[in-house]
C-alpha positions as CSV (number, residue, x, y, z in Angstrom):
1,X,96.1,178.8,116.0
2,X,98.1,176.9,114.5
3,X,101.3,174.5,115.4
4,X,104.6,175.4,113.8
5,X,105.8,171.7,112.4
6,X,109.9,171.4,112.4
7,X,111.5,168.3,110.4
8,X,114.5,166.9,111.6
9,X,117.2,165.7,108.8
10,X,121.0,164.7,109.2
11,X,123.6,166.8,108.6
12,X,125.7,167.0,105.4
13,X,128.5,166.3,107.7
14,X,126.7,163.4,109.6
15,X,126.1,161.6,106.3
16,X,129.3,162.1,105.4
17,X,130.9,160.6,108.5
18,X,128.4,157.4,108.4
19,X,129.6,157.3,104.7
20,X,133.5,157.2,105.6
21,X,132.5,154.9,108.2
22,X,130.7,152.2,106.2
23,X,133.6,152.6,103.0
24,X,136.3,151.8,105.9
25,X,134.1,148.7,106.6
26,X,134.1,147.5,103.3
27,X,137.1,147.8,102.6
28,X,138.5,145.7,105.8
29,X,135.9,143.1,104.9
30,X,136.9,143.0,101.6
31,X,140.8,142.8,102.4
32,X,139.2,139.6,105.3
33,X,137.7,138.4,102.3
34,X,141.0,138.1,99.9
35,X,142.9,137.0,102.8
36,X,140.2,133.9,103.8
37,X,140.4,132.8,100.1
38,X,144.1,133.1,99.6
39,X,144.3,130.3,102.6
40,X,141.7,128.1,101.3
41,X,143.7,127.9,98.1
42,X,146.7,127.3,100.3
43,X,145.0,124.6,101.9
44,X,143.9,123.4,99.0
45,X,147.3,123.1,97.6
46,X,148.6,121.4,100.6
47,X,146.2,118.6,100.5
48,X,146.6,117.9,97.1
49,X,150.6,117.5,97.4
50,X,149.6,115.0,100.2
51,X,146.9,113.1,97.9
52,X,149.9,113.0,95.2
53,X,152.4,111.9,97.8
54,X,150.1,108.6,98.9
55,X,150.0,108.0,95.0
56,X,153.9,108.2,94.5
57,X,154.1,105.7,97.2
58,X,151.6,103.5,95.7
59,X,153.7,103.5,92.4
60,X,156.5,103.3,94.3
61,X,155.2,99.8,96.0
62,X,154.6,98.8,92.3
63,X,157.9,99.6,90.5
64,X,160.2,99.7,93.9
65,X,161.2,103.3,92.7
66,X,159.6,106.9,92.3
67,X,158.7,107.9,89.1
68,X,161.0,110.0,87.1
69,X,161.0,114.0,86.6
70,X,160.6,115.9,83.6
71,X,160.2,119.5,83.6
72,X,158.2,119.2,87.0
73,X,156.3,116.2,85.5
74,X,155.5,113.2,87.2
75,X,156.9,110.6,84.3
76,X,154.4,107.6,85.0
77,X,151.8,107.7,82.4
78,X,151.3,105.6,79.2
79,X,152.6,102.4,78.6
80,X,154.8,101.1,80.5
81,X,154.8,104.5,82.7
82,X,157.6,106.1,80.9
83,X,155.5,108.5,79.6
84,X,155.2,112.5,81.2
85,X,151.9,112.9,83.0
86,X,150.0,115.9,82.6
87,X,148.7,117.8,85.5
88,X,144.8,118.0,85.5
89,X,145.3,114.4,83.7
90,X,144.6,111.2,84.6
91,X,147.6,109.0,85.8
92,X,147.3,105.6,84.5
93,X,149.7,103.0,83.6
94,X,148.2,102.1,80.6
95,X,150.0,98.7,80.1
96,X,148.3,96.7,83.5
97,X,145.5,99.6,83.7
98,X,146.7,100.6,87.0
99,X,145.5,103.8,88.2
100,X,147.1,106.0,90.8
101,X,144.9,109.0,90.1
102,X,142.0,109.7,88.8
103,X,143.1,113.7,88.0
104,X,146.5,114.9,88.9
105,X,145.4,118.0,90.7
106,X,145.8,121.3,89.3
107,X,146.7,124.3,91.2
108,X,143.6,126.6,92.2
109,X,145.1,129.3,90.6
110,X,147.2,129.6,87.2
111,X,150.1,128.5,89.1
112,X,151.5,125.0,89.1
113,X,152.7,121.9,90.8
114,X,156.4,120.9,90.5
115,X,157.7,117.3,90.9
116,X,161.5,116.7,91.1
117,X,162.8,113.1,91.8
118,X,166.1,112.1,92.4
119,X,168.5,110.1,89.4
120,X,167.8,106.7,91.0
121,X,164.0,107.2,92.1
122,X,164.8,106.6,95.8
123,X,163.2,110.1,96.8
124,X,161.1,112.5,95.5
125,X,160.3,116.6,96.1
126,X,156.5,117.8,95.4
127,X,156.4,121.9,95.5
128,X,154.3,124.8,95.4
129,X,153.5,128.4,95.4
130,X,151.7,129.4,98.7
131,X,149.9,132.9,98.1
132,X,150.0,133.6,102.1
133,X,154.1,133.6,102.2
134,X,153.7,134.1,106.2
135,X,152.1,130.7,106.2
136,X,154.0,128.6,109.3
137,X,154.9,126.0,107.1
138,X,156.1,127.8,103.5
139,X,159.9,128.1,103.4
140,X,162.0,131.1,105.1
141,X,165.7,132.2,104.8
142,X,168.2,132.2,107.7
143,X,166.8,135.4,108.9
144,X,163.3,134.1,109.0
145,X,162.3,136.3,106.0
146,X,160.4,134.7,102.9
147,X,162.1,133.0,100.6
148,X,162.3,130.4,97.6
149,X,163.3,126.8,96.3
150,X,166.2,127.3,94.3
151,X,165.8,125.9,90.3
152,X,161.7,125.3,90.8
153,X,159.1,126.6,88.6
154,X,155.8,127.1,90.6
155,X,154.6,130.6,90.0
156,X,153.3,132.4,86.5
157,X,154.0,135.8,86.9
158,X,153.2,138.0,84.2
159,X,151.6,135.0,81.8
160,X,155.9,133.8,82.1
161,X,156.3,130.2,84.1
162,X,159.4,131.7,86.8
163,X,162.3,130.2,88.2
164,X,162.7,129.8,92.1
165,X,159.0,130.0,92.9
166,X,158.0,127.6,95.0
167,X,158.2,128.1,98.5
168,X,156.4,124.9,100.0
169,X,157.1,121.3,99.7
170,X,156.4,117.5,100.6
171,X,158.8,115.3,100.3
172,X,159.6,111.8,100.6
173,X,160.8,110.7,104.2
174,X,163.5,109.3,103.0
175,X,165.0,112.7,100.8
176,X,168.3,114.1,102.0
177,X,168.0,117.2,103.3
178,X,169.9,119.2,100.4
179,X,167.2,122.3,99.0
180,X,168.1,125.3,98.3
181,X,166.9,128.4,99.4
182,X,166.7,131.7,97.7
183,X,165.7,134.9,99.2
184,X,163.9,136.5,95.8
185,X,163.1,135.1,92.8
């Protein structure tokens, strides 16, 4: 006599719920995964702007004014500082050798930093493009809704540099209170 053997085997429809299950997984760790890296950039950003803040008031204690804007440039490089600084660059005034950074950050993406001071060089405005726009401290409009800097150039979008971009800043504690918003760029 002999014993009748049966194999057991899944289902085409049980492998094709596991399947379903573990692509909906992926996909939620994935969009986790974007979402982690978009803060850590943020993060990023915003301790950079507070690195290039300590250096504008080192220069400031040297020249008794901020440094000059030009086109979102820090102008305090060369001789004699009058010079634009470039951003990834060292800032240096090459006259007395003094350095106030090493690099001038860069952003982590192919976005970029934007530096406006006032006429006189009594205050200064640092901005950014955050990536999370629901971040607690990037800018909102009156209705609490995302918005913009007015006349700032943070974001590339679409290889194009864009007006009314940046939606974080730091500023100097003594800038008047006089930004303006925008809800869209």
């Amino acid at each position: 006599m002999s014993k009748k053997t049966t194999q057991k085997a899944f289902t085409l429809l049980e492998l094709l719920v596991v399947i379903a299950i573990l692509a909906l997984l992926a996909g939620l760790g994935l969009r986790v995964f974007g979402t982690v890296q978009q803060k850590s950039r943020d993060t990023r950003r915003k301790q950079e702007l507070q690195s290039i803040s300590k250096s504008l008031e080192a220069y400031y204690n040297d020249f008794k004014r901020y440094p000059y804007s030009d086109d979102g440039r820090i102008v305090g490089c060369g001789a004699n500082a009058a010079e634009p600084c470039t951003w990834g660059g060292i800032w240096q005034n090459s006259t007395n050798q003094t350095l106030y950074m090493g690099e001038l950050p860069t952003d982590p993406s192919s976005n970029r930093y934007f530096y406006l001071a006032d006429s006189q060089g009594l205050s200064y405005s640092i901005f950014t493009y955050l990536e999370n726009r629901e971040d607690a401290l990037a800018v909102v409009n009156q209705d609490g809704n995302p918005a913009y800097y007015a006349n700032t150039y943070c974001r590339i979008i679409d290889g194009v540099l864009t007006a009314s971009t940046c939606n974080y800043v730091v500023r100097s504690t003594n800038a008047a209170n006089d930004l303006n918003v925008v809800d869209s760029y």
